[in-house]
N, C-alpha and C positions, 0 to 999 in steps of 0.2 A: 336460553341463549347464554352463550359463556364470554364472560371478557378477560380479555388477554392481559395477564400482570405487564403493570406497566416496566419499559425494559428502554434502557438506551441506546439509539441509534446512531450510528457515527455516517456512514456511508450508505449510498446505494444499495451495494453487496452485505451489507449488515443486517437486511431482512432473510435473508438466508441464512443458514446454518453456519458454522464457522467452515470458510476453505479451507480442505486439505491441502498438503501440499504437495499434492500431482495439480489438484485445481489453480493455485496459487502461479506455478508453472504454467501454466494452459493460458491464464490470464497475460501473463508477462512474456508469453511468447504469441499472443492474440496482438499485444501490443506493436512487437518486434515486424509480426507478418504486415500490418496495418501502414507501417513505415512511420509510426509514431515514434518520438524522442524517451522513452522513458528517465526516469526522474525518481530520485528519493528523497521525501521529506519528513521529519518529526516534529514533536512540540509533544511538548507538558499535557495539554488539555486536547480535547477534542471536543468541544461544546460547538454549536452550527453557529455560534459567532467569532467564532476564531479562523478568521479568514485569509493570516498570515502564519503559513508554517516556515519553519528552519530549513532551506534545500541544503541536504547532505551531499559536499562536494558540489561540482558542476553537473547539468546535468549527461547522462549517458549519449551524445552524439554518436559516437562510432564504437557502440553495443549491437555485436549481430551473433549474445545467443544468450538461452536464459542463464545459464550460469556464473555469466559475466555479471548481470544484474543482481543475480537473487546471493553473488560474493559479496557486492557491496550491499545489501540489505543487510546481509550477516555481519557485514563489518560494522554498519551504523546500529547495528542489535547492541553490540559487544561494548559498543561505546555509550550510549545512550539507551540501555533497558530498562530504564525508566520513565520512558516517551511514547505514549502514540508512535508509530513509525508506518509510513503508506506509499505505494510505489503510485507515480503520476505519467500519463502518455501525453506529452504534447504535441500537438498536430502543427507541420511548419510551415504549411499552407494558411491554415485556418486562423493560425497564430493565436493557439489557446489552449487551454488547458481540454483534452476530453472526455478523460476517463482518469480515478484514481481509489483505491480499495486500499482498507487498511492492513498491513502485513501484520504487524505485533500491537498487542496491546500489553500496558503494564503490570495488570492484575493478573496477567496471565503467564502463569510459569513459564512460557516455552515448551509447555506439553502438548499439547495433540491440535494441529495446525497452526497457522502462523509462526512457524518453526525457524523461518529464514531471518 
């Protein structure tokens, strides 16, 4: 039996492999079709007690395509690449937060996923 080195988890989506970013897209326009609010926020840490992140700007109300979004993920990259950075869908029904995956991580160049 083999046990798995232990590895940090930030998200959900963190038990999978890192999203490319066609996946990344797919995700944020999963969002868009859902009629969910998407939302950009960062922070320094991403430890599972850090329960208040930074929202970048307001959030996206009248975003109707991924490229809108995944500009301003680029934009909060460009400013804060030294942050956790994660796109969030709020449902305005539900009045809550219901999905949120991490875009960029700090340690990571901007090389192969999480590019936006």
């Amino acid at each position: 039996m083999q046990t798995l080195p232990k590895e940090r988890r930030f998200e959900t989506l963190s038990y999978l492999p890192p999203l490319s970013d066609a996946q990344i897209q797919k995700q944020v326009q999963y969002i868009l079709n859902q009629g969910y609010i998407p939302a950009i926020e960062f922070n320094e840490k991403s430890d599972p007690t850090e329960f208040y992140w930074t929202l970048w700007k307001l959030p996206l109300f009248n975003a109707r395509s991924t490229q809108e979004v995944l500009g301003e993920v680029q934009e909060c990259r460009s400013q804060y690449g030294n942050c956790y950075i994660r796109v969030v869908g709020f449902d305005n029904i539900k009045q809550c937060q219901v999905l949120s995956f991490i875009v960029h991580k700090p340690s990571q160049g901007g090389t192969s996923g999480y590019r936006y």
